[in-house]
N, C-alpha and C positions, 0 to 999 in steps of 0.2 A: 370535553372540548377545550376547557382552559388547559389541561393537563398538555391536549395537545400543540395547544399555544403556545405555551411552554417552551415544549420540546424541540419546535422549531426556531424560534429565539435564540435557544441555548446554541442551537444547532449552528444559527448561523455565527454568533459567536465566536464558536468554538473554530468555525473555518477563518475568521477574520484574524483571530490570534496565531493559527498556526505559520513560523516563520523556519523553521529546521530545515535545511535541506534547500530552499528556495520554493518550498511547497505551495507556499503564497503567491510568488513570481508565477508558478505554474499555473495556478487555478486561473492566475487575472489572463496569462498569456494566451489560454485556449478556451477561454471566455464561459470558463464553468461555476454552475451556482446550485441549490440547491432545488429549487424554480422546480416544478413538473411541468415536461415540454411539449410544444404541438408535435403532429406527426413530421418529419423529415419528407423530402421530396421521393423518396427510396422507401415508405413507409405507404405513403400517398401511391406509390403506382402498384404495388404488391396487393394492397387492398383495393384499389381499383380491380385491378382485373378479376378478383373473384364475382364480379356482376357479368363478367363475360363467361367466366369457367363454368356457374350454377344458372339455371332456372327460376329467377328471381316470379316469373309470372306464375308459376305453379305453388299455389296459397292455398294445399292442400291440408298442411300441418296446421297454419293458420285455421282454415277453414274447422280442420279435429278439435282444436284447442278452445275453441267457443264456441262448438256444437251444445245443444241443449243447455244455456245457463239459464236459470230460474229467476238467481237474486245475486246481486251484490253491492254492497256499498259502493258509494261515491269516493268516498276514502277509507284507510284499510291500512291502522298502524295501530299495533298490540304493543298498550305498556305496562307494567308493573304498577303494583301501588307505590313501590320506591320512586319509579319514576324510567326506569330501564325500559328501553325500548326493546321489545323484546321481537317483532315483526314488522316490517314496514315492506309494501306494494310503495305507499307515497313516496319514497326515496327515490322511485327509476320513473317518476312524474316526468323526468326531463324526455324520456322517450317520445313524449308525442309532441317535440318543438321540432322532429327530426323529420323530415319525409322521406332523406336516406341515410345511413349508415354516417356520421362525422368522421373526419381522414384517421382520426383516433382509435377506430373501431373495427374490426375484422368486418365486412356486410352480412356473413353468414352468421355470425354470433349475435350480429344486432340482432336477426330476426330471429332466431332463439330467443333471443331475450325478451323480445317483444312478444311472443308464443308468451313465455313462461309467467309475463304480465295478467297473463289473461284471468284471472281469480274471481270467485262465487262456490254457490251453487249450481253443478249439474246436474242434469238428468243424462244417464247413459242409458239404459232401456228401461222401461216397464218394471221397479220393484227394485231397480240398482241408481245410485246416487254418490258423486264425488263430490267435495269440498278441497277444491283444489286452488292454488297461489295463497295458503295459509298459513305454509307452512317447504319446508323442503319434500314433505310427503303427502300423498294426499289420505284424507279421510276417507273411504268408501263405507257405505252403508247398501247393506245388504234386505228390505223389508220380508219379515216372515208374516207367520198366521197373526201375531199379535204383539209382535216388537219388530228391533235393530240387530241383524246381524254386522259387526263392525269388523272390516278388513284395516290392520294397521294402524293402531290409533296415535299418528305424527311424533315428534321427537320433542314437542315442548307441553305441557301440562295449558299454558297461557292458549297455544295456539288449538289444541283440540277441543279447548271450553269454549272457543268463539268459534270453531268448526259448527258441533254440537248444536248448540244455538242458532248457529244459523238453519240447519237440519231441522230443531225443534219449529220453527218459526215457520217452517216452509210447509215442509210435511206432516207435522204434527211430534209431540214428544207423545213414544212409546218406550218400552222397558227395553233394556239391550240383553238380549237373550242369550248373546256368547261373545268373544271375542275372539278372532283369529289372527295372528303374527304369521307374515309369510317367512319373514327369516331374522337370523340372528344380530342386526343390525342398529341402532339406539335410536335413529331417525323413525325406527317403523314401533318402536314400545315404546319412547320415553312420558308422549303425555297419557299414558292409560289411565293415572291416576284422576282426570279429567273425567274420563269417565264411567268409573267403579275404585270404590273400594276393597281394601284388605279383606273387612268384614263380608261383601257381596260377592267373594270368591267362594267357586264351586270346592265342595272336598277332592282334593286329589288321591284320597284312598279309596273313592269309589269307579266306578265302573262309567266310562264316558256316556253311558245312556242312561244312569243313576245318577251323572251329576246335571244332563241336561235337564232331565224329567223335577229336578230338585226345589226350582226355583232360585237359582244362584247361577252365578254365570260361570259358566266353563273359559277356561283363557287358551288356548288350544293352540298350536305351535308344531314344525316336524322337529321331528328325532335330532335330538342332540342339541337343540338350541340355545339351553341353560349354558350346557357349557359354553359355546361358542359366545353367545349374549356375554361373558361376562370374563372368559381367559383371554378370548381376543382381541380386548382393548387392555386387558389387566396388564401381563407380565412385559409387554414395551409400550405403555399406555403412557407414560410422560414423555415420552419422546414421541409420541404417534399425535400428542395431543399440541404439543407446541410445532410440530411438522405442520398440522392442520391447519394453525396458522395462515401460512403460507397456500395452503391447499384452494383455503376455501374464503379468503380476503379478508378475516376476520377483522382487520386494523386500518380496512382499506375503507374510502369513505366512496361510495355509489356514485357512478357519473360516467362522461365520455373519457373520463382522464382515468377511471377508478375498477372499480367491481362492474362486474354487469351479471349475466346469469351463466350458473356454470353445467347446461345441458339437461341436470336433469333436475332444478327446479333455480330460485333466485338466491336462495343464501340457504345457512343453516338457520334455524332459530336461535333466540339466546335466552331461552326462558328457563323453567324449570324440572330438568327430566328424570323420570321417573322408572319404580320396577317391581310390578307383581309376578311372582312366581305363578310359572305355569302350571295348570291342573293336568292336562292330558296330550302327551305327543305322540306325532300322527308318525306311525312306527315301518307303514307299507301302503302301500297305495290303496286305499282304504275310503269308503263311502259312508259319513254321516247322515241321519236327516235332524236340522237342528231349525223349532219352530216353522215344520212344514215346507222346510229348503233344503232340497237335495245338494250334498256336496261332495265332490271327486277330488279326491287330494290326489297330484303327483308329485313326490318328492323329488327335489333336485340337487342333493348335497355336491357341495364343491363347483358350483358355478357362480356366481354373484358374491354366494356365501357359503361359509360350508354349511350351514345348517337353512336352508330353503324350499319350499315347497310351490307350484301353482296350485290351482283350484279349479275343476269345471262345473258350472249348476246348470244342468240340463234342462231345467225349466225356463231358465232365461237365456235356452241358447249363447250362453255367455261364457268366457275362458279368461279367468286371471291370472293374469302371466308375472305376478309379486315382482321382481327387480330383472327378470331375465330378460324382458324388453321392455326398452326405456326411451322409444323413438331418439334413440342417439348410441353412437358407440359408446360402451360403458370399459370399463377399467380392467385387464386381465393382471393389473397390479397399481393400485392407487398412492398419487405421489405422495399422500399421508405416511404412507407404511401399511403393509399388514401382507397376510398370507397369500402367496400367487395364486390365481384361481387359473382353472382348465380348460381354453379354446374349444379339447375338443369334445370337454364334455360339457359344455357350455352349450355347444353343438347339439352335441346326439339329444338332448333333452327336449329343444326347442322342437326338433325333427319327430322326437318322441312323441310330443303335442302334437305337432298336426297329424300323425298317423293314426293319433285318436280322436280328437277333437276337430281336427279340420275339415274334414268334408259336413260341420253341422255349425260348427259356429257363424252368429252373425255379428260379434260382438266380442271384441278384446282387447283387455284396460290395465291399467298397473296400477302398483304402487308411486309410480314418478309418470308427469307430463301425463297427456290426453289420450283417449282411448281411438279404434281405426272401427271400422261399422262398416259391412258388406261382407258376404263369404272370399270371395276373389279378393279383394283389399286384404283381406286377413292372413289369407294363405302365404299372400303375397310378402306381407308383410314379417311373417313368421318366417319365410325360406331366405327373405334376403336377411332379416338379423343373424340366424343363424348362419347363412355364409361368410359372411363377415368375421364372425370367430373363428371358421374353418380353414377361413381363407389365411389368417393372419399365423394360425397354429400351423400351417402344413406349408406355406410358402417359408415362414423361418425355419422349419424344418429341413425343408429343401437347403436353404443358404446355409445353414448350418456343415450340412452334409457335403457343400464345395468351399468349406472351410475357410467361410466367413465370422466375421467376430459381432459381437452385439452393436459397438457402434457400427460398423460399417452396415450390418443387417437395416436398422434404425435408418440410416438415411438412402437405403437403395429399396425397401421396400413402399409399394403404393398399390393401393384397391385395383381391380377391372373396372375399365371406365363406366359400365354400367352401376354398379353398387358405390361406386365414389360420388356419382351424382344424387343419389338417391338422399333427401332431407333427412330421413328419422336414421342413415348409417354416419349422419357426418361425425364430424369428430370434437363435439361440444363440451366431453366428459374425458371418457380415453380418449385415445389418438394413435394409431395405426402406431408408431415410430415406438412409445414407450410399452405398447403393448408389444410388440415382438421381438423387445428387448425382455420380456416376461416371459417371453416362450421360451428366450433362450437362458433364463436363468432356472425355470424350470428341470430342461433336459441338461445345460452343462454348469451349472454354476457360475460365478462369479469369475473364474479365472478364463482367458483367452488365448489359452495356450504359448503364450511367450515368456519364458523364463524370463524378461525383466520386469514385466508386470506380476511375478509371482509373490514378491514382498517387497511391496515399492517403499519407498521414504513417507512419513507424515506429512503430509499436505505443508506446514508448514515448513519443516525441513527442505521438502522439494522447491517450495518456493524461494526462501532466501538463496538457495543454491543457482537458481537463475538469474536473480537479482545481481547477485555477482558474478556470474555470465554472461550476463547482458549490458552489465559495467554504469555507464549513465543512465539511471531511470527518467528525466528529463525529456531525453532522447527517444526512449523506448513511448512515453504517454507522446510526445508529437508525433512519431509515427501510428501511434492509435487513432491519436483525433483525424488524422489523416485518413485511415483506413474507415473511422465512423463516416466521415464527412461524404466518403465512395459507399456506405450504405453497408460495410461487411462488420455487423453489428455482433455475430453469436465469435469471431472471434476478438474483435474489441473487448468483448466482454471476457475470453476467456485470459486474457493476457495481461488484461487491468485486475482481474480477481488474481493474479499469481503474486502482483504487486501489492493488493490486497493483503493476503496472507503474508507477504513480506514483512510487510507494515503496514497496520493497519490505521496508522497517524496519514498515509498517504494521501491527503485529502483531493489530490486530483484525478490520481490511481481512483477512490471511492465517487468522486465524481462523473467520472468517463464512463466506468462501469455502470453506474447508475441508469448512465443516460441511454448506451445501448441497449442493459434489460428492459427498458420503457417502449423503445421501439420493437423489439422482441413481443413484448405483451402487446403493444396496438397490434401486430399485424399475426395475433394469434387467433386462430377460430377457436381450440377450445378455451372454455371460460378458467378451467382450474390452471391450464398454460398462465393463461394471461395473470391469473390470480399469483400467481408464484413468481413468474417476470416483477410484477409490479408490485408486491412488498416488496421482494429483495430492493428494490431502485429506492423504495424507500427508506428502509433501517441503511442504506449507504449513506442517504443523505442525512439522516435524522437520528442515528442509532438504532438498539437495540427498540421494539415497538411492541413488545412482547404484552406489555402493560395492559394497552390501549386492546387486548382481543374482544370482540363480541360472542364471548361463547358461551355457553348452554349451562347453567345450575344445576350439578349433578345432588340430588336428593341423598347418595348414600344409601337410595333400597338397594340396590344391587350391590354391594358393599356384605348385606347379610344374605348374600342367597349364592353366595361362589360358596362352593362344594369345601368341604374340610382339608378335602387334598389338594386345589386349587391354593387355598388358604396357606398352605405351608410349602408349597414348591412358589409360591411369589416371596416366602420370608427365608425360602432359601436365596432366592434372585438377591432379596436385601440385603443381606447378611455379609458384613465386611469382614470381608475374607482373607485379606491381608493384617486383621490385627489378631485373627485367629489361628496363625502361623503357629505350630506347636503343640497348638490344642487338640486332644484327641477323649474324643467323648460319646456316649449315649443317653438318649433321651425315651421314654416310653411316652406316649400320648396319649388317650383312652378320651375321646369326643362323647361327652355322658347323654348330648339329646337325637345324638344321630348313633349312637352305639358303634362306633366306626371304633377301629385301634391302629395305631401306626409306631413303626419303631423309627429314630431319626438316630444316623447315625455321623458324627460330626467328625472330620478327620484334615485339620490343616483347612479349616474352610469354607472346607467341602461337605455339605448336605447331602448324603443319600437319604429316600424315603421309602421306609419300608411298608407297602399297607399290608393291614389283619396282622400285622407281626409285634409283639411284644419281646423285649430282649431282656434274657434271664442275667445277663450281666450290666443293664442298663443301669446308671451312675445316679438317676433321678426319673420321677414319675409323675408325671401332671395330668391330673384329670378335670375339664372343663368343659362350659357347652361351646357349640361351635364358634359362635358369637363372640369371645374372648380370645380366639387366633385373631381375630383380625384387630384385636389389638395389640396385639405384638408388631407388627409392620406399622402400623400407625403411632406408635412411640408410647404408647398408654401403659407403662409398666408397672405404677401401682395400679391402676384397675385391673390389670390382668391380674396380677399378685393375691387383689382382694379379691376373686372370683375362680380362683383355680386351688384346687387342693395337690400340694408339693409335697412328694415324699424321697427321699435320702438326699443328694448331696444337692442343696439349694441354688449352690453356688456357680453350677454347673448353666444349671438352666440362666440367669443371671450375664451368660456371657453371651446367649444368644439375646437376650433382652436389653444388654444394654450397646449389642453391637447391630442394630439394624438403622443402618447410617452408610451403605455403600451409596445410597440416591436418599432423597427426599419423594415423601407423596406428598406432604400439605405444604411444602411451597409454592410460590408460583414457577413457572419452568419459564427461566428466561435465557435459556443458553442460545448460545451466536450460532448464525445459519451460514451467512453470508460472507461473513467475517471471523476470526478466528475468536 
């Protein structure tokens, strides 16, 4: 907090001294400051009317989200023995001073958020149990013959040991008999260490009914997870993780001016996450019975995630649907970054379920937010999530097809007024507009078919080039405040960020911009919208905020469990390529505990990876255990040195160790979003 103190001081300083330009003249002229503002009258009537557009009386969602609680504290904030707050419910305390929505506030998001409040202990039927608002994910407990089967053990170590306990406290503590990961995600495995150890892992050389029968817990996971768990945050993982920033509010302080909940729970965690490698993945649609509980796995790669599965247990009439439904529109591309996922097979898989499961289930719950109860609710609920991605994949299909471009797709497409209205499709998480801007980057790429967007100028280039087009910047920000003051705030903002980029000394340019992304975030339904409007408004007015994130203690297990070839196609990614202009080299690898071999073959740069190949003209030969690559990307080049056996030319290997410097991993990632 003082740090933040700080930075605002500085802040305002820093605008008080700037005099270049008349920049000062400016700021005092159109009455700008650093202040986070109420909503605007144009902000006020846009949020208004969503009480007329939705069914505010229909407290359906509501009514899901505090069905069966058992227990819950009075207050509900997880700290560290340092002192890190690593979970807090108390933070969105202001919720109940509100009986509607503040003019600050989208009304449909308030009530998400007021949903996403709801945290304990529940009961979802007979023998199933969530521990939900503990975390971004919820706990599920599964009770067999004589333990816990656990679904998804949440994203912080802090918040599944006060899940756990609460579980223990209510229902009794029994042994956890297995653990099941629906998919490849850090929110749904990081606190597993919460609850098992290294040592209490099943062997994964045996046979998944030798490891249940064992007395060790099987950690059970579909096809492909390791990898996805660990390349797809690795190889653009500093950049996905300072994106997230922005994503997920991480700098942003909780309030009607702040964060609120972003669809599909209230924050991330910021505790400490974690990673057991998995004993046994679920390879085919495949039936367990683990401690007397029958389980149906369906895999569902390339929807959510690409490594994902549901589950049905026929005994409890019950169908887990892991992240495929999350009573909200979810992401066919998340503003974090990461891989596009498949509308339409997002789709068929959902449809896949009810053709199996639907006509018996009474009951079906997730991984994120509350479960729905009745077979007709359920159906219901499965066929409209599923439209909704159908809808969004084959109407930009269509646009596409009459040779529209992504933006234009983005603001001409909108739901059928029936599933627009519907609470658990709104758009709290994704949103209609940036997911079928996903579909089209899907089927055509990046490019819009116009030769001058083929190789545009640098963002900053392009900017100054209008600066001096546009001649008096003065001129140009009074006609903005102008155009803010009439309410046309997305291009206020587009034309104060050009100025931005111009210069970024502009302090009234950083100003105006600020002000509009603020209005932008109050009058957004979804929360990660809102979240990304409102840091950017911030680091305008305050700088770079990067510092200030509340994010998650990565432990470094998963660190030793990325594959050997993962390991050397990320220290190809490092490897500065530019000072290895000339160099032409081979490298032999020979991984001594995984018996793996690879040839690397270095050329001006350039890393190619050869696996199972050994090069008979190779220049040097390093043989080490696995565990010793990833000191190489990590900068550890005596430990690698003392731990790896080197044979012919030393000096070679040497260029790849002392060149892995194109990025930084252990710094902090504070690079400019908003600003140049």
């Amino acid at each position: 907090m003082l740090k933040r103190i700080l930075s605002i001081v500085l802040s305002a300083l820093m605008i008080l001294s700037v005099t270049a330009c008349g920049n000062t003249d400016m700021v005092n002229e159109l009455g700008l400051n650093t202040e986070s503002k109420d909503a605007t009258d144009t902000t006020v009537k846009i949020n208004s009317a969503v009480y007329s557009m939705l069914d505010f009386s229909d407290t359906s969602e509501w009514e899901n989200a505090t069905k069966g609680l058992l227990d819950a504290p009075d207050s509900l904030e997880i700290v560290r023995e340092d002192g890190r707050v690593v979970w807090s419910q108390d933070a969105y305390s202001f919720l109940e001073d509100y009986e509607k929505a503040p003019a600050t506030v989208n009304p449909s998001l308030w009530e998400n958020t007021k949903n996403n409040h709801a945290y304990g202990l529940f009961k979802v039927s007979d023998g199933i149990y969530q521990v939900r608002g503990y975390d971004l994910t919820n706990l599920t407990i599964i009770e067999g013959d004589t333990g816990y089967i656990v679904f998804d053990p949440m994203m912080s170590v802090e918040c599944a040991q006060a899940s756990i306990e609460l579980v223990y406290k209510n229902i009794g503590k029994k042994p956890i008999k297995a653990i099941i990961i629906s998919h490849s995600h850090a929110d749904h495995f990081g606190g597993i260490k919460a609850l098992m150890s290294e040592e209490e892992k099943a062997d994964s050389s045996l046979s998944i009914a030798e490891q249940i029968s064992s007395g060790k817990i099987p950690v059970i996971v579909p096809q492909g997870f390791e990898e996805y768990a660990v390349s797809e945050n690795l190889y653009a993982g500093i950049a996905m993780r300072r994106r997230a920033n922005y994503q997920y509010g991480s700098f942003l302080e909780e309030g009607v001016n702040g964060t609120l909940a972003m669809g599909i729970g209230m924050a991330q965690s910021a505790g400490l996450s974690t990673y057991i490698s998995p004993t046994y993945e679920i390879k085919t649609n495949e039936t367990l019975t683990i401690d007397g509980v029958k389980l149906e796995f369906q895999l569902t790669p390339g929807t959510e995630a690409p490594s994902e599965m549901n589950t049905w247990l026929p005994q409890f009439n019950a169908l887990w649907m892991a992240e495929n439904c999350t009573s909200t529109l979810h992401n066919l591309y998340t503003l974090r970054g990461a891989q596009i996922r498949d509308g339409e097979v997002w789709a068929k898989y959902i449809t896949e379920a009810i053709t199996k499961y639907g006509d018996k289930a009474q009951v079906v719950f997730q991984s994120h937010n509350w479960p729905h109860w009745g077979n007709e609710n359920i159906v219901e609920y499965l066929t409209n999530t599923a439209a909704v991605y159908k809808y969004i994949n084959d109407q930009t299909l269509s646009y596409i097809n009459r040779g529209y471009t992504s933006d234009e797709i983005a603001n001409m497409i909108e739901l059928p007024d029936n599933l627009n209205k519907v609470w658990y499709t709104r758009q709290y998480y994704g949103t209609v507009a940036h997911n079928a801007k996903a579909v089209y980057q899907k089927y055509m790429g990046w490019y819009d078919a116009n030769p001058v967007n083929l190789n545009k100028l640098p963002i900053c280039e392009s900017a100054k080039k209008w600066v001096e087009y546009l001649g008096d910047t003065d001129e140009v920000l009074k006609k903005a405040k102008q155009d803010y003051d009439n309410g046309e705030y997305q291009w206020v903002a587009e034309i104060t960020n050009v100025l931005v980029f111009a210069d970024p000394e502009n302090k009234a340019a950083r100003l105006l911009c600020a002000d509009a992304l603020e209005q932008l975030g109050y009058q957004a339904e979804s929360g990660t919208w809102r979240n990304v409007y409102l840091s950017a408004a911030l680091e305008l007015r305050l700088g770079n905020q990067a510092q200030y994130s509340k994010d998650s203690v990565a432990s470094g297990d998963a660190q030793h469990n990325i594959s050997a070839g993962s390991m050397l196609q990320y220290i190809a990614i490092m490897l500065n390529r530019e000072k290895l202009q000339g160099e032409n080299f081979k490298v032999n690898i020979e991984v001594t505990d995984t018996k793996e071999k690879f040839g690397l073959n270095i050329a001006d740069g350039v890393m190619l990876i050869y696996d199972d190949t050994q090069f008979d003209d190779a220049q040097v030969s390093v043989k080490c255990p696995k565990l010793v690559l990833s000191g190489i990307y990590m900068g550890k080049k005596d430990a690698v040195k003392e731990n790896a056996v080197i044979n012919g030319d030393a000096t070679k290997f040497d260029l790849i160790l002392d060149n892995m410097n194109s990025f930084s991993v252990t710094d902090d990632v504070y690079f400019n979003i908003i600003e140049p």
